[in-house]
Structures are given as C-alpha cells and as structure tokens.
C-alpha positions in Angstrom: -69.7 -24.2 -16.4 -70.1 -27.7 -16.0 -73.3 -30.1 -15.0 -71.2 -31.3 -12.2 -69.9 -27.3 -11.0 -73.7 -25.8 -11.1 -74.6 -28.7 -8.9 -71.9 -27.9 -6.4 -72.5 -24.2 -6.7 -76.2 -24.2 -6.6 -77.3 -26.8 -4.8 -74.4 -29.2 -2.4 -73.0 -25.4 -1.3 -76.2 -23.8 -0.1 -77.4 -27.1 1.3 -74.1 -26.9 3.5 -74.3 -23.4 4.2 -77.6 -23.9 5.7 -77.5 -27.1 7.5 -74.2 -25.4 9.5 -76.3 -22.6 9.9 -78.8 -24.9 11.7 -76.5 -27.1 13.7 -73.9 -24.7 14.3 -74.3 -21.4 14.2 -77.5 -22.1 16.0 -76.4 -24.8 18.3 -79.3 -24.1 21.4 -82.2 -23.2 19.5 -84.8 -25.5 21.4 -85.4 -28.7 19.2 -87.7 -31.7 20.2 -85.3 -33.8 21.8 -84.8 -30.8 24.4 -88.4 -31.7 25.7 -88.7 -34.6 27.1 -90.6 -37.0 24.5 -91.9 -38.6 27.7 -93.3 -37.3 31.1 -92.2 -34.2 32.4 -89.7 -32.2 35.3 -90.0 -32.7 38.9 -90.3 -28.9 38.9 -93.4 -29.0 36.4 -95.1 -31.4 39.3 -94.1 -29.4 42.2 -95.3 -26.0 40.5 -99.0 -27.5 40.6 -98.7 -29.0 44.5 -97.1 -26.0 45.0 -99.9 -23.3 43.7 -97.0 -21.6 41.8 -97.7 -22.2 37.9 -95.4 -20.0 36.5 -97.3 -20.1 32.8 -97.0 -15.9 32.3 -99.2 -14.0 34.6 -97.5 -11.7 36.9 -96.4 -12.3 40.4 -97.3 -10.0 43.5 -95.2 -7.5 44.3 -94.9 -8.4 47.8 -93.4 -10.7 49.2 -90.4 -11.6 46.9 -91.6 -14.6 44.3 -88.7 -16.1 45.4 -89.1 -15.8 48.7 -92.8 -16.9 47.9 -91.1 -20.2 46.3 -88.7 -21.5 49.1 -91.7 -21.1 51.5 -94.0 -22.8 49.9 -91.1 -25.4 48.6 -90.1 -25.9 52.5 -93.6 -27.3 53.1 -93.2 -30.4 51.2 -89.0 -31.0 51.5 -85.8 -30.1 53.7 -84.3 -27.0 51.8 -80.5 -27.1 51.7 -79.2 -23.6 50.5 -76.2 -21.9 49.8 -75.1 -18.5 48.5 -72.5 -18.0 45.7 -71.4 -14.3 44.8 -69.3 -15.6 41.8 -68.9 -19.1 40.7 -69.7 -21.0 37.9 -72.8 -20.6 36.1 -73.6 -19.5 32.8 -74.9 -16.3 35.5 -71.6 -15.9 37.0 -71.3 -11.9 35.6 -75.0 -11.1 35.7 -75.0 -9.0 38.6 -71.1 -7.9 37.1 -69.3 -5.6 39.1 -71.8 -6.0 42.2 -71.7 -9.7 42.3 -71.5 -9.0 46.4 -74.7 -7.7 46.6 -76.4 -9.6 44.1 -74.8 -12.8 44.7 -76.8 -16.2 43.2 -78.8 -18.8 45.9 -78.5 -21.9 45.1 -81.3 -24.3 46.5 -81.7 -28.4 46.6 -84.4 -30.4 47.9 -83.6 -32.8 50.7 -86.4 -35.6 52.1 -90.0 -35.0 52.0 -91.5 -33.1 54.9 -94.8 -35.0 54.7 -97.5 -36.2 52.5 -95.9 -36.9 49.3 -95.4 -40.6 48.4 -92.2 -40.3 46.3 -88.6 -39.2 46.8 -87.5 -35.4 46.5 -84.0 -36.0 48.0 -81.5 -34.9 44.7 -84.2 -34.1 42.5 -85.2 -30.4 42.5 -81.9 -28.0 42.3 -82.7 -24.4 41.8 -80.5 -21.4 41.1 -81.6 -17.5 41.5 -80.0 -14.3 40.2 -81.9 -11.4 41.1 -79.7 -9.3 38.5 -80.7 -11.5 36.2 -84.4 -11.9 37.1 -83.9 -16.0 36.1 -84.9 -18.9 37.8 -82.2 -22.0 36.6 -84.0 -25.4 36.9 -82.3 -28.7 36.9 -85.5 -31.1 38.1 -85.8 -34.8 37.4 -87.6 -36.4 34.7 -89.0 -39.8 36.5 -90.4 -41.5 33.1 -87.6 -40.8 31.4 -84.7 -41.0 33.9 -83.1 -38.6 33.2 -83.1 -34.6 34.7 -84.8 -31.7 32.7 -83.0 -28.4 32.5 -85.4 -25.3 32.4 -85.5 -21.3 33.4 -88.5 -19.2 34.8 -88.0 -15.6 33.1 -89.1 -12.5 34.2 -89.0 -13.9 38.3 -89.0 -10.8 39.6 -92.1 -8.7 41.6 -94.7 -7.9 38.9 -93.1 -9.8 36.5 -94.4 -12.1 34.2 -93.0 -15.7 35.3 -92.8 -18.0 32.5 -91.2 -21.7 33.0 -89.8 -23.3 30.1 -87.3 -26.4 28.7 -83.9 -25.0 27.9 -81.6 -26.5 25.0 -79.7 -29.7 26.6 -76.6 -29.4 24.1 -75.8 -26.1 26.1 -76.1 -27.1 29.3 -74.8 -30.4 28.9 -71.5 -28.6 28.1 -71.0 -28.2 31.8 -73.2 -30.7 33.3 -71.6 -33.5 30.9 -73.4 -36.2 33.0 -76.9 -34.9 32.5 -77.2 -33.9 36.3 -76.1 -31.6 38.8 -72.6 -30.6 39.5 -71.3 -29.2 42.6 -67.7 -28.2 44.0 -66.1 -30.1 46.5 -63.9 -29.8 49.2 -64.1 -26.8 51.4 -67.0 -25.0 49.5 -64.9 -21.4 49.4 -67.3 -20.1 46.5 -69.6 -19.9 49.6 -69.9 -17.5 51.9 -71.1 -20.4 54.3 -67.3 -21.4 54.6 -65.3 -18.5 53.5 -64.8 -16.4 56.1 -63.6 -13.3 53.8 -65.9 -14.0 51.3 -68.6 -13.8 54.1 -67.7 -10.4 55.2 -67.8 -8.9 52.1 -70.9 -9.8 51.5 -72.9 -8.7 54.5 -71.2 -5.7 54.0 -72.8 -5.0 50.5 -75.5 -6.7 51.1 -76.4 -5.3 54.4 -78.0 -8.1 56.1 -77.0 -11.6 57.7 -79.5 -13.0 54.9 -80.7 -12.8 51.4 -84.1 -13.9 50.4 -83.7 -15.3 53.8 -80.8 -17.9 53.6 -78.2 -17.0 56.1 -75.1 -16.4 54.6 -73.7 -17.8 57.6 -74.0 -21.6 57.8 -74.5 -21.6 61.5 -77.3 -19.0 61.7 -81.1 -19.8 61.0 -83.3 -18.6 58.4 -86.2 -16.0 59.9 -88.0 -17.0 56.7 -88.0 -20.1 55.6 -86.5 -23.7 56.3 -83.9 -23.2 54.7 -80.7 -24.3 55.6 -77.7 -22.9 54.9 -74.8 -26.0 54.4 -73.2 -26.6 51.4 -71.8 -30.1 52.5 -75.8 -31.3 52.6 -76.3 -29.2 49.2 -73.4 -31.2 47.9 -74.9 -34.3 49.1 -78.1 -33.4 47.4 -75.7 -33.4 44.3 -74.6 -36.8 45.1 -77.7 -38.4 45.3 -79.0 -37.0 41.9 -76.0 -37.9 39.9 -76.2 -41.3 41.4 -79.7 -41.6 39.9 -77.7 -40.7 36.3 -74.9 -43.1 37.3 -77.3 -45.8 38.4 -79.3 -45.4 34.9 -76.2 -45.7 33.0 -75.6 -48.8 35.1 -78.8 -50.4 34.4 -78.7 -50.2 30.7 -74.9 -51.1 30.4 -74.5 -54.3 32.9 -77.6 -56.1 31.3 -75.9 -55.1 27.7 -73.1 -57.7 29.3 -76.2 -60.2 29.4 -77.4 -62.7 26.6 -81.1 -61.3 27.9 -80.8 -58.1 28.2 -84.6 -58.1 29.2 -84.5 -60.5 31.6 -81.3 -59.3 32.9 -83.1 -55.8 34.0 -86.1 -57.7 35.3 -83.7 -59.5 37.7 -82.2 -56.1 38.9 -86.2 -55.0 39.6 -86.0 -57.9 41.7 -82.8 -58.0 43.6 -83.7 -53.7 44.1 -86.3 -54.7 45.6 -86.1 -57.7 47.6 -82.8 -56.8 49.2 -84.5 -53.4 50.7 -87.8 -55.9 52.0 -86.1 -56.9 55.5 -82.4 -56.8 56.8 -80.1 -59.9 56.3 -81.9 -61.1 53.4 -81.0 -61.5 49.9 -81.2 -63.5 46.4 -79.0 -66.7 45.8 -75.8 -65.6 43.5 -76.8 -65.2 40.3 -73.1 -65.7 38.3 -74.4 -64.2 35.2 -75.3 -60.8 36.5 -72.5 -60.8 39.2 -69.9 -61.7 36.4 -71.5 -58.8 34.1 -71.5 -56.4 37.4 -68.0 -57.2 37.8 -67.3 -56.0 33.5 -69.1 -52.9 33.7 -68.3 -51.6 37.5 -65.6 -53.5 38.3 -63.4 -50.3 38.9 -66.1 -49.0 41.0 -66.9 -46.2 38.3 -69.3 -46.0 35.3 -68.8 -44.5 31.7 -70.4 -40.6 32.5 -68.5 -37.8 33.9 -68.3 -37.2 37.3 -70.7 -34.8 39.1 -67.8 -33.2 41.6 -65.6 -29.8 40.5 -62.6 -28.7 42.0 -63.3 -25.9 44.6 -62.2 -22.1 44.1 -61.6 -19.5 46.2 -62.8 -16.3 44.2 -61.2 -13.6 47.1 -57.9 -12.8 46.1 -56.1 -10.1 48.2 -59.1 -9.4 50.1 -61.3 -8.8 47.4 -63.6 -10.4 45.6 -62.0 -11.2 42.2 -63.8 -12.2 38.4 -61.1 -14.3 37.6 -61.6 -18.0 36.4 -58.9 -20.2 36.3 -58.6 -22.3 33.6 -58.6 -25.9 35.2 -62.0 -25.0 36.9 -63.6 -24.5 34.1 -66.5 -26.9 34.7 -67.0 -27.2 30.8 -63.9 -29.1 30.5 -63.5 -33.2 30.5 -64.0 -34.8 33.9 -63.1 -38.3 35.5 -66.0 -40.6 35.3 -68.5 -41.1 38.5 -67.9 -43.2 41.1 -70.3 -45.7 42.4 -69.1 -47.8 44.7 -65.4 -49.4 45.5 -63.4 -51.0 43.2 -64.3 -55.0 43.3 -62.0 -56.6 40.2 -59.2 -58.2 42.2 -61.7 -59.3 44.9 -63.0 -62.8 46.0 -65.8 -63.9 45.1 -67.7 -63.4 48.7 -66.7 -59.8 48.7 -67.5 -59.4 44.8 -71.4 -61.1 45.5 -71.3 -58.3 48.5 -70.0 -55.4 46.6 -73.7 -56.3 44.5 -75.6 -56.5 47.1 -75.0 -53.5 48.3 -74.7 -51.7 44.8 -78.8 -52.9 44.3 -79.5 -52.4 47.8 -78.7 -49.0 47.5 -79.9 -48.5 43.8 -83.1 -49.2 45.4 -83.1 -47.0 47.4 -82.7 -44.4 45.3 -85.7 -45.5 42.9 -87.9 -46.9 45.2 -89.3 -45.4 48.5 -90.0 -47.1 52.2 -93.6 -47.0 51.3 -93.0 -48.9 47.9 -91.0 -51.6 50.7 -93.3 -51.2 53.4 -96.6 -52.5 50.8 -94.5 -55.1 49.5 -94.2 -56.1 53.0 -97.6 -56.2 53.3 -98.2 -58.2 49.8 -95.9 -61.0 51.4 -97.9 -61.8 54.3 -96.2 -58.9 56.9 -93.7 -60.3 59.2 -90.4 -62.3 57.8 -90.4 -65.8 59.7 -86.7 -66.8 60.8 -85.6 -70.6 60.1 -82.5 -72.2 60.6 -80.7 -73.7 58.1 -77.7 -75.5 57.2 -75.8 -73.7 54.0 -73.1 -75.8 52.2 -70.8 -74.0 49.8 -67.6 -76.2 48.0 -64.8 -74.5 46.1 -66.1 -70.6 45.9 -69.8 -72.3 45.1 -72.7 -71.6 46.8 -75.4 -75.4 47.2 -78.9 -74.4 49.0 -80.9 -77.2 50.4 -84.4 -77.3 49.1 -85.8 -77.2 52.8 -89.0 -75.8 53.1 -92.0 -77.5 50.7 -94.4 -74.4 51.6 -91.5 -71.6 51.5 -89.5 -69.7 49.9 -86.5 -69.0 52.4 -83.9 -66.7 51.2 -79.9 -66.3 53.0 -78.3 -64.0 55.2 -75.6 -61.7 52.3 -73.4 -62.2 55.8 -73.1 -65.9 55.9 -73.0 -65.7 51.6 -69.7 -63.3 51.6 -68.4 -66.0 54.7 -68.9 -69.0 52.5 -68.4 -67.8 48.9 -64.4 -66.5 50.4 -63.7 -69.7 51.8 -61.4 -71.8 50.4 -62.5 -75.5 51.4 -66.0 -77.1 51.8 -67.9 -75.5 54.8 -71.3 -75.8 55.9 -72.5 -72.7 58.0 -75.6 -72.9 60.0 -77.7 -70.0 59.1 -80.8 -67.8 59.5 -83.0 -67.8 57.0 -85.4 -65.5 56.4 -89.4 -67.2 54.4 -92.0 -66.5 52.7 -95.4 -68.3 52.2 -95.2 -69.5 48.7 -98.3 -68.4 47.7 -97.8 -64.6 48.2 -94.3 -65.3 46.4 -95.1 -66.6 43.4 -97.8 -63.9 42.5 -94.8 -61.2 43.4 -92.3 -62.9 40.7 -94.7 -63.8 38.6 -95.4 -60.2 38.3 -91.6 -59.0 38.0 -91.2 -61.5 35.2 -94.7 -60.4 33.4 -92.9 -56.6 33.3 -93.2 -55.4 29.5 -89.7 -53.5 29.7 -87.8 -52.4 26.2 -84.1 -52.4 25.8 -85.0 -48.2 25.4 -86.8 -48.1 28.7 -85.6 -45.9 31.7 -85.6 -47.6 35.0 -88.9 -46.1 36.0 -90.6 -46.6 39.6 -93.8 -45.4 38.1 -94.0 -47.7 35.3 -93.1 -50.5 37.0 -95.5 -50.1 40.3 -98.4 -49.8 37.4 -97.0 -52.9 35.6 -97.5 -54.6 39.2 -100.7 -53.5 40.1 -102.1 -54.6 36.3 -100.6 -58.4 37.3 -101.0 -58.3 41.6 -104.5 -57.0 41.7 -103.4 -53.4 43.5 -103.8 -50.1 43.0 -101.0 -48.3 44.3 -99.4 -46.9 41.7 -102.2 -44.6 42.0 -100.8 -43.2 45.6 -97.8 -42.2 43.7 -96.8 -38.3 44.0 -95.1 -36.6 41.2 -95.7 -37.1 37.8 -96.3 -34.4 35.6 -96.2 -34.4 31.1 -95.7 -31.7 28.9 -98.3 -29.6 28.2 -99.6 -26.9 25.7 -98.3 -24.3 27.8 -95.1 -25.3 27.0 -95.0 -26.4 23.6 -97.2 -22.4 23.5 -93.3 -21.0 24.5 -91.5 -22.0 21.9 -92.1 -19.3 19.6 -88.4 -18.0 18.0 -86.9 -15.7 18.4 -87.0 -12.4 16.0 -83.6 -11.6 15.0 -81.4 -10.3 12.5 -79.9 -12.2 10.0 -76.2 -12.3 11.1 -75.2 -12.4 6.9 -77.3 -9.3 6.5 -75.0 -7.3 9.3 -72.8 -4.3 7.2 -71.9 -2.0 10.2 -68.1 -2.9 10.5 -67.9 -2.7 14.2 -70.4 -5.5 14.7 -68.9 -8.3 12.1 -66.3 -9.1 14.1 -68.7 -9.5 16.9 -70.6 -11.8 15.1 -67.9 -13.7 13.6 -66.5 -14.6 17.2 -69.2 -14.4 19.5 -72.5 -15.3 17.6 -72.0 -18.7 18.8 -73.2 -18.3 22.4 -74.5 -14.7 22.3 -76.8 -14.6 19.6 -80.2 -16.9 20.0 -80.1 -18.1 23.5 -80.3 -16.2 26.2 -78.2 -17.7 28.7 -75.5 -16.6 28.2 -77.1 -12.6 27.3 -77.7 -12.7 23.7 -75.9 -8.9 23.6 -76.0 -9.7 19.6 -80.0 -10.5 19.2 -81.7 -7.4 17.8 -84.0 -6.8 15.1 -81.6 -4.3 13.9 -78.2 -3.4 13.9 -79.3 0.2 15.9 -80.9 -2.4 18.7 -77.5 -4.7 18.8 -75.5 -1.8 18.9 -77.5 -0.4 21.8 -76.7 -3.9 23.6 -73.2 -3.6 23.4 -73.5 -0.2 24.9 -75.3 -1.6 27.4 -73.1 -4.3 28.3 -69.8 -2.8 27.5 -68.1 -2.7 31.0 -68.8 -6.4 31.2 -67.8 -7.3 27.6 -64.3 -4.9 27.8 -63.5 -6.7 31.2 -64.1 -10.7 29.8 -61.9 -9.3 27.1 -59.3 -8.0 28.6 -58.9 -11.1 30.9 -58.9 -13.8 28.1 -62.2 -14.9 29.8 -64.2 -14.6 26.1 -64.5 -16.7 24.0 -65.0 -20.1 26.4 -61.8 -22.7 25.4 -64.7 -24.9 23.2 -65.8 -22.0 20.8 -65.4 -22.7 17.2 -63.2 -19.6 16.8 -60.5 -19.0 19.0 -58.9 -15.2 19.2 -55.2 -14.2 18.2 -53.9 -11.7 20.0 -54.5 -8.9 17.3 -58.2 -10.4 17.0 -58.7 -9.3 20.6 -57.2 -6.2 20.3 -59.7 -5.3 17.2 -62.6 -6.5 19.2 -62.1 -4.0 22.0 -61.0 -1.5 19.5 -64.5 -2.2 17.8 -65.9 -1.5 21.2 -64.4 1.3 21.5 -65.8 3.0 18.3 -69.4 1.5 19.0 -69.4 3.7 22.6 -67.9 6.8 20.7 
C-alpha cells in the first residue's frame, strides 16, 4: 500500500466519516450558535415577571400548568388563541388517532395589559400538546433581533417543567424566515372557522373549551382572557415577521450606502422623529431614498414569507391525517412583503412610500413611551410656523427661516411638491424645535457606537442615549433577560446507541432512512434513541400504529430527507415492522 492510500484510508476517510457524522447524521444536536451569543428569549423574561421559572421542579397538580400559564400570561398582554386538532407542527400526530380530543392551542401575545414599558404585540407565540406534554416556544430575542425557538418538557401536572433552546437548523426548516408562520385565508385548521371541524371536536372533547379557549370564536373564555380569533393570531404573526423583515431591511438598504454606519444612524433618526408628532418629517435624504428604492423597491425583502396556504383537514366529514404536498410549510416560499411596490413611482410618492416604511418600523421597535420622553426631551409641545416651501424640477429647496429653530416639513406638502412637474412654492406648516434641546438629541444619534454586526436594538440604543443625554431611562425598560447557568446546565446529550453498532436486521433499515430526524432530537419523537436495541425496539412497538399509518400514506420520510424511499424500500420498512411486533 502506498504513502498516499494509508493516508486516504486512515486518516482523510475517517476524518469524513466523522465530520458527516457530526453535521449530518446529527444535524439538531444543540450547538452554540442555537443559544443566543447575546441576551436572551422574551419567554426567558416573562417566566421571571411571570413567577413561572420552568428550571425542573414540579408543577402542582391542580390547576392545569397550562392553564396556570395563560392566566398569569393574560395579566400582562391580550391573549389571542386558537385551537388546531391537526395542522402543521412538528406535533401534528402526537395525540395520533385522537388528535380531536387532544387537539394543540396555539397562543400569541397581543399589547401589554399594563405596567410593562416595552412591546409584547408579536413577540411571545406558544404552542401546547397535552399528548405530548410540550410546551413550543417561538419568543423574541431583543438584543439580538432575532426570535429564539425553545420547548418546556415534561408540562404536564406533577411534572418536572424544564425550558430550554432548541436547534435552529430544525426549526428553521419550516420557519425559513426565523419567525412565526401562520395560515392564511379562512383559518379551516381551526375549529374557530370550520364549522365541521368544530363539531367534531366538542364532541370528543366534551366541552365548548379546552384549557379554557373556546373553540368557538364567538364565545368567551370562563378562564382566562383569552381570545379565541385566529385573524388577530394571524396578525400577531404579522407583526413578528415584520420585526425579521424590518431587520433584514436595516442591514441590507445601508449595505446600498457608502456609510453603512451612518446610514443606520440616520434610519435611528428618521424611526424616530417621524413617530414624535403628526405631519412631521426629515428633509429628503436622496442617498437613503435612492438605496430604499434598490433594496425594497418591489415592496418585498430577501426572507421568506411568514403566510401558508390554508387547509381544510375534514374530508368527508371526518377528520383526516392527510398532508398535501404543496402545504408542506417546509417547502420554498415567496419572500415577505413590506410595503407596496414603489419602483415605477415619482419621486413624491417614492419619498412617502419611506416615510411611512420608518414610520412604521418605528413603531414596531420603539414604544409611545420611548416617543412620549422624547417629547418631553424636546421641550413638550411642537410649535406650528408657516412657511413658504420651494421645490424646482422633482427637488426639494428649504428656506433657512428660523435662527433659533429647527423646523421640520409636513411629508403631505413634500409628496405635493417632489410630484410636480414645474417650480411651485407651497405655503406650509411647519412643525420647530428650540435648537438647544435639538442639537443634544442629534448629537446623541450620531455619537451611537453601532457595528455593521449589530441588530437594530431599542435597548442598546435608549442606553447609548442616556450615556450622551444625561437620562436614565433605559433603565425603565421591561424585558430583557440573558442566558443563564440553568440553561447552559440542560445541555447534557443524549445517551444513545451508536447507530453503526445496530446488528438486529429489522432496525438497519430504520436507521438508514429515518435516523435523520428520529434519532437525537426529540421533536419529531426520537422512536430510534435507546441505549439498546431491546429499548429501540420497544419504541417502535410503542409507536407502531403511528409509524405503519405515515408509511402507508407516503407521509415519511419529509420531501428534504437525505434518503428518499423506492417503492420496495417502503414495503420492507413496514415489512420490518411487521416482524418487530411479531
């Protein structure tokens, strides 16, 4: 044997075998970039305002922990609910073949109720099947911008709640945008608009509620705020995958800019100056409106969109486990939309289209209380001047006016004059500011230390201002939380058997096709983790109905495994199956 062959042989082939080992055969195993290097979930926060740390000692047995959690949520936000007996979720056959009576709540936040300064509108999403005994997290990350995706185990009376990260490259297979994802339309996976649907499940159910939320969207919880209306839960949706769009936004229009920094600090400014008073708003900056115009001038950004087609699971008046291919939520999506299309536009409607595009980005970041203390920093009241405006050939010329002010135009009389096609001059209010409680407020937005790496961050940035304005508000915030030892405490691994080791013939070709997903996570149910083959096989028993069914209707494996199944590769699966219950 040659130099060159032992070097393949012993060292390049093993090296292969065990980096695809690590990468693929073990895609979800929990690495560091699935904890947030920075900050932590909304969810970590809310479980300490809360009184609900769900770190692993067990919950009363009465009331329901869940039930426990939407009351104690409902204190602090609007609770939009909705209740899904099959849909789409890694949990869609937990509760197989009584999906009716175990069906999966699905609960958003809407505004705060009172008392917390920050946003909770489409930032807490939480899923429950009580099959499964799982809570499913999706919570936003405010330092990082970005939302954190996390299950409580064991939620269940007695049981021994632990919260913990989950492995992004799994659930970003279906939430490709980072965020949450919702169906649109008519919302018949619900039983709130699916009048079948609806009647099946009280019937195995037994009640007109479960965990109290109505299943009905026009009755009222007995237990809780929470209301049952999957248009608001889709709208919760909305508003979380704009924050996603609107960080994709921020980092890819000032990449269009020559200073990318300085670019970012005039969004900061514009975000927050056009949500001060209405009918104000910065002088045109072409720069940033021409690099608007690049990135968003189709009205949509480069991440997929957050909305699914809808499905109605009851066929022939029953409910059915069948999953049409073109829902599949893993599959490619069109990209979000942010706001209407402004390419073949004039130039007064393109300057609009901006300002409202910041306005509204704002809004999202920022909260009226963050607005309402600017106010305050600028001396209170906006004082009104009239003013002449000219504008010549699509060009906007102000008139320094004021020596003491800073007076800044009307976005109405800007889209008037920037659209028309000779010289005008348009009388105008004006709305000013004493220069001396200006300048400290710029001064400070262009003092910001941002990185080219940086999410937009209210937190960071209301600190930055109070360092450079003299203030301390940024300590009023609500919110923040940072991993913890508790957490990096659960992520011990799994003790399982070495798939290579595996000699019982019925199991390789379980391994061989369905390792992939069922073998170290847990969502889906890792039916092939065991520490030996007696303990895997005893899965498989356990799960057999299930397994035989997704077989038999072409359901396993998903279209994106790495090994798809002939038709005789399915038939010796449930053949293997068959021997293994024998």
């Amino acid at each position: 044997m040659t130099g060159c062959s032992k070097l393949i042989r012993f060292v390049i082939l093993p090296t292969f075998f065990i980096l695809f080992f690590s990468f693929c055969i073990q895609p979800s195993l929990l690495r560091a970039q699935d904890l947030p290097p920075q900050g932590g979930s909304f969810f970590d926060a809310m479980q300490e305002k809360m009184g609900l740390v769900y770190e692993g000692r067990p919950l009363p047995q009465e009331p329901h922990p869940f039930e426990v959690l939407l009351t104690r949520l409902s204190q602090h936000a609007t609770l939009f609910a909705s209740v899904i007996p099959f849909g789409r979720s890694l949990q869609k056959m937990a509760a197989y073949p009584d999906s009716l009576k175990f069906p999966r709540v699905v609960v958003a936040t809407g505004e705060t109720n009172k008392g917390l300064n920050t946003h909770v509108r489409g930032r807490l999403f939480i899923a429950y099947v009580e099959a499964a005994k799982k809570l499913e997290v999706i919570s936003f990350n405010p330092t990082m911008g970005r939302f954190e995706f996390q299950i409580v185990d064991e939620f269940s009376p007695g049981g021994k709640a632990r919260a913990r990260y989950m492995p992004r490259t799994l659930c970003l297979r279906c939430h490709q945008a980072g965020g949450p994802i919702f169906p649109t339309g008519e919302w018949q996976e619900t039983t709130a608009f699916n009048p079948e649907l609806l009647k099946l499940a009280q019937a195995a159910i037994g009640r007109k509620e479960y965990f109290g939320v109505p299943l009905n969207r026009d009755d009222a919880s007995s237990k809780h705020a929470a209301i049952a209306k999957p248009e608001h839960f889709e709208d919760m949706v909305r508003f979380g995958s704009l924050l996603v769009g609107y960080q994709k936004a921020w980092q890819t229009i000032c990449s269009q800019s020559k200073e990318d920094i300085s670019c970012r600090k005039k969004l900061v400014k514009w975000m927050l100056v056009t949500n001060l008073y209405d009918h104000i708003t910065l002088e045109p900056d072409q720069e940033l409106l021409d690099a608007f115009v690049a990135v968003l001038g189709q009205g949509t950004i480069d991440v997929p969109s957050e909305k699914l087609l809808d499905h109605n699971p009851i066929v022939r008046g029953q409910l059915s486990y069948h999953m049409p291919a073109e829902i599949d939520p893993s599959r490619p999506r069109e990209p979000m939309q942010l706001i209407m299309p402004s390419k073949g536009d004039a130039l007064g409607l393109r300057f609009y289209k901006f300002y409202i595009f910041v306005k509204s980005m704002g809004q999202s970041f920022f909260t009226e209380k963050d607005f309402a203390h600017l106010r305050a920093l600028l001396g209170g009241n906006l004082e009104r001047r009239s003013l002449v405006l000219t504008f010549d050939s699509q060009t906007y010329r102000p008139k320094k006016a004021f020596e003491d002010k800073v007076c800044l135009p009307d976005p109405n009389i800007l889209l008037q004059g920037l659209n028309a096609q000779d010289r005008i001059n348009l009388l105008s209010q004006v709305g000013c500011f004493s220069k001396t409680a200006w300048s400290p407020f710029t001064q400070a937005i262009d003092a910001l230390p941002l990185k080219i790496e940086h999410a937009l961050s209210r937190d960071m940035i209301w600190q930055e201002l109070d360092k450079k304005m003299g203030t301390r508000y940024a300590s009023t915030l609500c919110c923040q939380s940072k991993i913890d030892g508790r957490v990096l405490r659960n992520l011990e691994m799994k003790k399982v058997l070495d798939p290579v080791s595996i000699r019982d013939e019925r199991l390789k070709s379980f391994v061989k096709f369905c390792s992939e997903c069922h073998l170290y996570q847990d969502l889906p149910p890792p039916f092939l983790a065991g520490e030996s083959e007696q303990e895997i096989l005893n899965n498989l028993r356990n799960r057999a109905s299930l397994i035989r069914f997704r077989l038999q209707n072409e359901q396993m494996p998903p279209h994106f495994a790495r090994h798809p199944l002939t038709s005789n590769e399915r038939l010796r699966l449930l053949y293997d199956l068959q021997k293994i219950l024998e």
